[in-house]
C-alpha positions as CSV (number, residue, x, y, z in Angstrom):
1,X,106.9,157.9,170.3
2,X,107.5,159.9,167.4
3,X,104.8,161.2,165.2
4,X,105.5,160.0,161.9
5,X,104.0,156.5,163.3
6,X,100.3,156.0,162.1
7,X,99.3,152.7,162.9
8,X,99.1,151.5,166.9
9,X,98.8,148.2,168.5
10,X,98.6,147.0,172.5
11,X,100.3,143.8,173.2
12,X,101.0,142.1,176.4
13,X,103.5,139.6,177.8
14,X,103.8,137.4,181.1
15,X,105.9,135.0,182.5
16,X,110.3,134.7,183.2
17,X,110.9,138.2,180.6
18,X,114.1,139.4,182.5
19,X,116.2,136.4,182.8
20,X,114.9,134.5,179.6
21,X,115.9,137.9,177.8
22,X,112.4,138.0,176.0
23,X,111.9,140.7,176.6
24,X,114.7,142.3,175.5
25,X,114.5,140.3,172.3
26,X,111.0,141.8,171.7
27,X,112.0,145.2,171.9
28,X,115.4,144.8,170.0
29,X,113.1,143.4,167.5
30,X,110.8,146.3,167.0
31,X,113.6,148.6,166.9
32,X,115.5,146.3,164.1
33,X,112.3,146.3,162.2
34,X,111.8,150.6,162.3
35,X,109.0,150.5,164.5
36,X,108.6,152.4,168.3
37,X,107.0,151.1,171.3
38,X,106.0,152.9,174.6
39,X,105.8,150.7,178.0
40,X,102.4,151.3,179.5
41,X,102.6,148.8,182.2
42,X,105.6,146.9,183.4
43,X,105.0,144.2,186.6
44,X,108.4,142.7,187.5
45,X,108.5,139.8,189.3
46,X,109.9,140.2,192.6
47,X,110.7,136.8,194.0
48,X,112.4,133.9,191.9
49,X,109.6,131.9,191.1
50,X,107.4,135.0,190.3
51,X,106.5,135.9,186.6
52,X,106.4,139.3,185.1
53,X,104.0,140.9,183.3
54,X,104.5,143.8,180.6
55,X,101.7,145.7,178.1
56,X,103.5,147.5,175.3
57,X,101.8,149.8,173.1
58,X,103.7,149.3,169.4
59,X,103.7,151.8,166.4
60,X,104.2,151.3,162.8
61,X,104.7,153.3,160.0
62,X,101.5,152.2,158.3
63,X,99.1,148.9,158.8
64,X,101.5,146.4,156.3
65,X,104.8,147.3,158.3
66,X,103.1,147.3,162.0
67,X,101.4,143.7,160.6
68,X,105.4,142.5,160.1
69,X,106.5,143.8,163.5
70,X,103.6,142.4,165.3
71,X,104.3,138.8,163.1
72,X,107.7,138.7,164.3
73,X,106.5,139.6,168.2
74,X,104.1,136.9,168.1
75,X,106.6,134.0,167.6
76,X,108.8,135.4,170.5
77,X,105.1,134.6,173.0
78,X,103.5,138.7,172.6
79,X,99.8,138.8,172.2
80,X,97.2,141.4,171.5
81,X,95.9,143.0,174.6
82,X,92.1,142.6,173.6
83,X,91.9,138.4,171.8
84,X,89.6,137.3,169.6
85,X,88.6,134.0,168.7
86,X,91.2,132.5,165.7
87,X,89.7,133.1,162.6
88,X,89.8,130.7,159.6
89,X,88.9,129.6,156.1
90,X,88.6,127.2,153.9
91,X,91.3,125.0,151.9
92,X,89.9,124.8,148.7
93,X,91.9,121.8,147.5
94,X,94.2,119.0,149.0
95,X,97.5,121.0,149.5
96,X,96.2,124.5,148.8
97,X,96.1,126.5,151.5
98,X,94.5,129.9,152.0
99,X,96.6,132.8,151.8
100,X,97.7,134.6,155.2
101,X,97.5,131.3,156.8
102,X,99.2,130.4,160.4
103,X,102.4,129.0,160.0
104,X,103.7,127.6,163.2
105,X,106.6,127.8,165.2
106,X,108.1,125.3,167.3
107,X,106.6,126.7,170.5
108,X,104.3,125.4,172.6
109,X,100.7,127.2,170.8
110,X,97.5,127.7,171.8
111,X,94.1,129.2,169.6
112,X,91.0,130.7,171.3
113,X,88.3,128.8,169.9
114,X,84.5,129.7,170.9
115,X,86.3,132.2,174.1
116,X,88.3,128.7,175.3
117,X,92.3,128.5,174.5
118,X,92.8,125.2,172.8
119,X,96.2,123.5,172.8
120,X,97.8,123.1,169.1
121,X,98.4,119.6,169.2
122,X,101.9,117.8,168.2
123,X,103.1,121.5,167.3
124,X,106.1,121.9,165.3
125,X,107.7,124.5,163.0
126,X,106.4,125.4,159.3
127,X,103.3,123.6,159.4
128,X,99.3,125.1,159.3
129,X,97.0,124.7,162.5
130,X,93.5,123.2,161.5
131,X,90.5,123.0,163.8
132,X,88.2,119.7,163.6
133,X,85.9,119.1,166.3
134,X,86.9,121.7,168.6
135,X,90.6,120.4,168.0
136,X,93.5,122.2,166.9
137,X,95.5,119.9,165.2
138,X,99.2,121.0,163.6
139,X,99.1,120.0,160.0
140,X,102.2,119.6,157.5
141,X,101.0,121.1,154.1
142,X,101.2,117.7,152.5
143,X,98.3,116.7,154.9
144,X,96.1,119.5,154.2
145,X,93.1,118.4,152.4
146,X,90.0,119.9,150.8
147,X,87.6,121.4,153.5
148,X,89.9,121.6,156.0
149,X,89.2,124.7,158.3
150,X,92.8,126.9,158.3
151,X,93.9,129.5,160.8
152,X,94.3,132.6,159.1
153,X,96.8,135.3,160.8
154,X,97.9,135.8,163.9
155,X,94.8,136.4,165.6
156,X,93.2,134.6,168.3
157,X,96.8,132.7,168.7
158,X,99.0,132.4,171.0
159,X,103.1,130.8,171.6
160,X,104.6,130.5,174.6
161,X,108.5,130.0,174.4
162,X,110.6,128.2,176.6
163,X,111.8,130.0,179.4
164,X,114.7,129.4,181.4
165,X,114.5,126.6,183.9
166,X,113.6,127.7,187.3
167,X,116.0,125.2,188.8
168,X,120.0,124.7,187.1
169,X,120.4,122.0,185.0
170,X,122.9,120.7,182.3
171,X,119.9,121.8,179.7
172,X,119.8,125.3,181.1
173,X,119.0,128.3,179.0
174,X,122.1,128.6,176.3
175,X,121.6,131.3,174.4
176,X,122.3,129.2,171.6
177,X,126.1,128.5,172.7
178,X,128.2,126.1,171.2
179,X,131.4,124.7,173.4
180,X,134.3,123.7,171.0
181,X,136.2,122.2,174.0
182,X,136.5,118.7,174.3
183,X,133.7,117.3,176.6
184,X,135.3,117.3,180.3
185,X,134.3,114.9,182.6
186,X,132.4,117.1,184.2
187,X,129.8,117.2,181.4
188,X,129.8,113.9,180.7
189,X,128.5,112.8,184.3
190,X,126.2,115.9,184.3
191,X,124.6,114.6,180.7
192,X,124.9,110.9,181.9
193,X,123.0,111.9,185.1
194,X,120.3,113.5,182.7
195,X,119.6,110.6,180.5
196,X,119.6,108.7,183.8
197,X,117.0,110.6,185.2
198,X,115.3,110.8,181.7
199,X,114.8,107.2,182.2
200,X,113.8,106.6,185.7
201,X,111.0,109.4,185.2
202,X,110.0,107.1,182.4
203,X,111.1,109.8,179.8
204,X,112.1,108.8,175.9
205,X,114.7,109.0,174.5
206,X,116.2,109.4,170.6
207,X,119.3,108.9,168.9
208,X,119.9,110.4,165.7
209,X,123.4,109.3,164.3
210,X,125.3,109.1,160.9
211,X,127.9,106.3,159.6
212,X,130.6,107.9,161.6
213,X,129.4,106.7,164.6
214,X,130.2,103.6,163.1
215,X,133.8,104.4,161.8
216,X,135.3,106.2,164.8
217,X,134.8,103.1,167.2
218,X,131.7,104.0,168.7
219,X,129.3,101.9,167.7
220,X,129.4,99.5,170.7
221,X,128.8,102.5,173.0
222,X,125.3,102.8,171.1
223,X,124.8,99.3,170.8
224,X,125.0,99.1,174.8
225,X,123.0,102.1,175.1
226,X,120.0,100.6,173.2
227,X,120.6,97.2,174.8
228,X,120.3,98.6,178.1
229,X,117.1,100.4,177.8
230,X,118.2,103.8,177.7
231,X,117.2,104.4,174.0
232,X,113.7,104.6,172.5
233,X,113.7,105.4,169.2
234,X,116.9,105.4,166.9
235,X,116.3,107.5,163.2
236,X,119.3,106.9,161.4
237,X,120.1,106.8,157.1
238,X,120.7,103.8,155.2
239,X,124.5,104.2,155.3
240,X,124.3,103.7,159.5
241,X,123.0,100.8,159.1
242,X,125.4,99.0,155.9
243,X,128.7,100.1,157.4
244,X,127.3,98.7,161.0
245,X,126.2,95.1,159.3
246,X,129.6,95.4,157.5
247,X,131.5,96.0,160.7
248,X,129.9,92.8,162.0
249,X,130.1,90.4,159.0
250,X,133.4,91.9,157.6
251,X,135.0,93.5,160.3
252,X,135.6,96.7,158.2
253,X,133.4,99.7,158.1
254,X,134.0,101.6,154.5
255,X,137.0,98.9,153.9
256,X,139.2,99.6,156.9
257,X,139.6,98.0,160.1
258,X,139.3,98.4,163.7
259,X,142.9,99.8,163.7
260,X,142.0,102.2,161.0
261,X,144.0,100.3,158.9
262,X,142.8,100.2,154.7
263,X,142.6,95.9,154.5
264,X,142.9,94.8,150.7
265,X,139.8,94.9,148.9
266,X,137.9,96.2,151.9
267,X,136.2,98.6,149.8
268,X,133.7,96.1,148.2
269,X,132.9,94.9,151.9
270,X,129.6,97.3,152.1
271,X,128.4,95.5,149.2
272,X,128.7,92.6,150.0
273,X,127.0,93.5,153.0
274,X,124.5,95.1,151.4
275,X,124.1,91.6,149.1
276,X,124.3,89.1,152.3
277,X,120.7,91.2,154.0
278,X,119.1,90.7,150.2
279,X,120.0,87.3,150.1
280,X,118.1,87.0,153.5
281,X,115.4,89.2,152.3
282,X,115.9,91.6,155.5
283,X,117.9,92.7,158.1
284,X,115.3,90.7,160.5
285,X,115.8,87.5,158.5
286,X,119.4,88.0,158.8
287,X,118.8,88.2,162.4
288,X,116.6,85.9,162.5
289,X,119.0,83.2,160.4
290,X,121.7,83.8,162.8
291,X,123.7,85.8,159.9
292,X,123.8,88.7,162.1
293,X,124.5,88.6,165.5
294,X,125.3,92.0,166.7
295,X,125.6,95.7,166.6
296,X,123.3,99.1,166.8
297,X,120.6,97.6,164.3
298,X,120.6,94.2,165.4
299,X,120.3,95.5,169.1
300,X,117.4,97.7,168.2
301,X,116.0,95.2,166.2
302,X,116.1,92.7,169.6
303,X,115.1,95.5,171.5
304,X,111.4,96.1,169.8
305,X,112.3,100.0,169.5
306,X,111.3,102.2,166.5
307,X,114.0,102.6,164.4
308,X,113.2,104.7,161.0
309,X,116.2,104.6,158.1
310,X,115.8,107.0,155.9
311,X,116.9,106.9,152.3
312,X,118.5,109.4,150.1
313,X,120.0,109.6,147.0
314,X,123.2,108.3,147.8
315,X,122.9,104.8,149.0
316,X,124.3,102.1,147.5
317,X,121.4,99.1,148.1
318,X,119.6,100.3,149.7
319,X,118.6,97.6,152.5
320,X,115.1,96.5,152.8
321,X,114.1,98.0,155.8
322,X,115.1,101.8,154.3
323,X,111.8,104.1,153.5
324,X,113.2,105.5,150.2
325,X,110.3,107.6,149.8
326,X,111.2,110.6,151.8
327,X,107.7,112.5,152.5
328,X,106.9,108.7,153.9
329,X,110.6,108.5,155.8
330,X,110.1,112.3,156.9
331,X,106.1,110.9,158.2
332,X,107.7,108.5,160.0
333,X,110.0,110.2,161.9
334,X,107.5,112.8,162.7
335,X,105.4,109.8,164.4
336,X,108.9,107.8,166.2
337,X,109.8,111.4,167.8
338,X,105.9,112.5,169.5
339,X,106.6,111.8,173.2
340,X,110.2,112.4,173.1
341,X,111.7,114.5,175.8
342,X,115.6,114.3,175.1
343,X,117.2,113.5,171.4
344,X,120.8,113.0,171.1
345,X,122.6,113.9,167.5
346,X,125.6,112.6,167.2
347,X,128.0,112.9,163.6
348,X,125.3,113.8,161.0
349,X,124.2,116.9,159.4
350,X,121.7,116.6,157.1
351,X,119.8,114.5,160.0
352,X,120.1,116.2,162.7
353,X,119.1,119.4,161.1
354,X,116.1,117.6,159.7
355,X,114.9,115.8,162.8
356,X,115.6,119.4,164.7
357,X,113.1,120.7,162.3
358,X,110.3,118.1,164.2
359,X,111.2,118.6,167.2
360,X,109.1,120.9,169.8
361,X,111.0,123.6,171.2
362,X,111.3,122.2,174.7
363,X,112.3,119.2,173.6
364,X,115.6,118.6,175.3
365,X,118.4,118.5,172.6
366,X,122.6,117.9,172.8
367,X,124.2,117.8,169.5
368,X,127.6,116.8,169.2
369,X,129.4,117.0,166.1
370,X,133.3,117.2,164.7
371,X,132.4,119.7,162.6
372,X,131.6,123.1,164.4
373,X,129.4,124.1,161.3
374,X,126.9,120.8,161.9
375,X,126.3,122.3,165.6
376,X,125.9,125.8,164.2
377,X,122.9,124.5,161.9
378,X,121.1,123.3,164.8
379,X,121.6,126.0,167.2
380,X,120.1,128.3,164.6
381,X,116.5,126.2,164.5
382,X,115.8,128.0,167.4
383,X,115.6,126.0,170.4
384,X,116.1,127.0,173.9
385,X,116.7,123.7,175.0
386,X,119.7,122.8,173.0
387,X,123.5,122.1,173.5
388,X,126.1,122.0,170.9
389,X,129.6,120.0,171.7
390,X,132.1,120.4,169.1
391,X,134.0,117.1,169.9
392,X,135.0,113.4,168.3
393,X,131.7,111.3,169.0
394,X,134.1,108.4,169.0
395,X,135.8,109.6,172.2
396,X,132.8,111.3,173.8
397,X,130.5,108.1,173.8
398,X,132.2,105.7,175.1
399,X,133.1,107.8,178.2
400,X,129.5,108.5,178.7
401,X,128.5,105.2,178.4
402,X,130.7,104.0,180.8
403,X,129.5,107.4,183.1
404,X,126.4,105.9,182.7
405,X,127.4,102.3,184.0
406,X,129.2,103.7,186.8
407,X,126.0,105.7,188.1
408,X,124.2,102.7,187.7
409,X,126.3,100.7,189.7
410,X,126.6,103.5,192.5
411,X,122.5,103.9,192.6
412,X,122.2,99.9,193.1
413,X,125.1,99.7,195.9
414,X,123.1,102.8,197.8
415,X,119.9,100.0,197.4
416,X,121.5,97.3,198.8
């Protein structure tokens, strides 16, 4: 190292380094950032299923700049060689936090409380840990209160980041690639087998969706996949559901038909959609009147599963089940999606990029989009578990739903 560097610092790493490419990342990163590093100890894993171990001795031009390096090391899972216990301090009023305070990642975390490390429970990105009770409880800054204890720094914390799976899978580290081929039917039986699997592990599963779903044909696909069991919890906007309750009152979804085909005054039919709910009072009472009789939100409806519509400021209605308040619609997702294992994004944005945001890192994650810059978004949150498909959900679905039906059918043939 070269002696203009002041300020020193020991941190350690374990675990997949080589293949994961952490630990490339971490030293790319103190380069990038103008700092130096010397490798004091380096333990390479010899056998597949071996970890690696690494202690790295950092240098910064002064204490501020090696402080930024060593912030940015921490989120890629390095720690400080000797650990102390987190420190913390207090919030001195509802949603005022301390300054230098913990903001989480959407890693896997854990604090060193009293010389024990404590899991950060229901971690996800941007929010403030909080101990109560011995607990470490990730808290969004809306839920912070007066007298909450706040972890300060980086100290006495440590993030873990997905590594690459030990064993191939269609989830396998991607390096944040994004396939702009049309899905093959190779991928489609490899995902189909996932969700599959998913299920029989007694996994759950989300869909995230947006009204094209509902205007390239593939509604049914999803209505079959919640009907069947293989969806848990659908989070979807007000605009999902009023084009899929006009498709089955009007046959028309934004005034044109099944054939794609503009019918003459179609254009008023989400209105009237929209009126027919009201005049039941809810989409439930419409089901419940016999007024509605099909589709993705009578079938989750039926079905008993979570399903959060979230309002913005361009719905027309909106229908009465839509949170229009959207710190409450944002809270509610946040609750629909703890246990999840796999989310599927198909044909919205703003959504996707918004439940992505609540989503733990290893959360398993396919997003598939026509619009190349919608998968980009997503990618760039972070996660290691994720798969972008540039493709036309209204082809891809159907094909995996009937993938889907055909394992089915082949698993309960071997049975008999």
């Amino acid at each position: 190292m070269g002696g203009v560097m002041r300020e020193l610092a020991e941190i350690e790493m374990n675990g997949h380094l080589i293949d994961s490419q952490m630990l490339a990342k971490v030293l790319d990163k103190i380069m990038d950032m103008g700092g130096e590093f010397e490798i004091k100890n380096f333990r390479i894993g010899l056998k597949k299923n071996d970890t690696s171990y690494i202690q790295i001795t950092v240098a910064g031009e002064d204490g501020y700049h090696l402080d930024r390096i060593l912030l940015e090391l921490h989120a890629l899972g390095a720690r400080m060689v000797e650990m102390v216990d987190v420190k913390t301090e207090i919030a001195p009023r509802d949603m005022v936090v301390p300054r230098g305070f913990y903001s989480t990642t959407n890693h896997p975390t854990y604090v060193r409380y009293q010389g024990t490390w404590v899991e950060v429970e229901h971690n996800h990105m941007d929010c403030l840990v909080v101990l109560e009770d011995g607990r470490a409880i990730c808290t969004p800054i809306g839920h912070i209160k007066k007298g909450d204890r706040v972890v300060i720094g980086t100290a006495g914390v440590k993030v873990v980041p997905p590594e690459r799976p030990r064993q191939k899978t269609y989830f396998e580290f991607m390096s944040n690639d994004v396939s702009s081929e049309r899905p093959s039917c190779e991928l489609v039986r490899q995902l189909a087998e996932e969700i599959v699997r998913t299920k029989k592990a007694g996994g759950k599963i989300a869909v995230v969706c947006g009204p094209a779903l509902v205007h390239t044909g593939a509604a049914p696909s999803l209505a079959w996949l919640i009907r069947e069991g293989y969806i848990d919890v659908l989070l979807a906007g007000n605009a999902v559901a009023v084009h899929d309750i006009e498709r089955q009152l009007f046959g028309t979804s934004l005034g044109m038909n099944c054939e794609g085909n503009a019918i003459s005054g179609g254009h008023r039919n989400h209105l009237y959609a929209i009126s027919e709910i009201m005049a039941s009072g809810s989409i439930k009472n419409a089901i419940a009147e016999g007024k509605l009789k099909g589709g993705i939100i009578y079938e989750a409806i039926k079905k008993g599963i979570p399903c959060i519509l979230a309002g913005s400021i361009r719905d027309d209605g909106p229908l009465p089940e839509v949170i229009t308040n959207t710190v409450e619609a944002k809270y509610a997702m946040d609750k629909a999606l703890q246990g999840v294992e796999m989310t599927i994004m198909l044909g919205t944005m703003l959504h996707s990029i918004a439940v992505g945001n609540l989503l733990p890192s290893f959360v398993k994650t396919i997003c598939i989009d026509i619009n190349p810059a919608t998968v980009t978004k997503l990618m760039d949150r972070g996660s290691a578990q994720a798969i972008g498909l540039v493709t036309d959900i209204g082809i891809f679905l159907p094909q995996l739903v009937k993938e889907i039906d055909g394992q089915e059918a082949h698993h309960e043939n071997l049975l008999k």
